[in-house]
C-alpha positions, 0 to 999 in steps of 0.5 A: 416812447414814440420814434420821434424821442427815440431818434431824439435819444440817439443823437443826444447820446452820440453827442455825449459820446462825443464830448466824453471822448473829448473829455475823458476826464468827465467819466470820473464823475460817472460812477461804475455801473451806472445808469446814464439818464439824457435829459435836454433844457431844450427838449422837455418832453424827451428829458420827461421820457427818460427821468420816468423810465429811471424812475420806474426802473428798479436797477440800481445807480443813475446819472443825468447827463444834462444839456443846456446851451450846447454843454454837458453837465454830469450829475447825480441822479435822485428818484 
């Protein structure tokens, strides 16, 4: 993963920090122990980055946290 998706990654991840502290009611839908996976409708490359590390990776549960047009959806994830 170069710089470039890593800082992309932790502005992504402080904005949903953000809306989730805004919104706790959005942690209901994330169940206990899971991974959350960033992905962005604006920003194909990084959402790529992040679903192959999921899907690679051997641990357990896994949520998308997805934004498009400035709002956050939360949903399943699928290998």
């Amino acid at each position: 993963m170069t710089k470039q998706l890593i800082k992309k990654n932790i502005e992504l991840s402080h904005e949903f920090d953000t809306y989730v502290a805004d919104h706790p009611a959005a942690l209901k839908r994330i169940p206990s122990g899971a991974h959350i996976i960033i992905t962005s409708a604006h920003d194909a490359a990084l959402s790529a980055a992040n679903t192959s590390i999921a899907r690679n990776s051997r641990s357990g549960k896994f949520v998308e946290a997805h934004k498009s047009d400035g709002s956050w959806r939360i949903r399943e994830f699928q290998k």
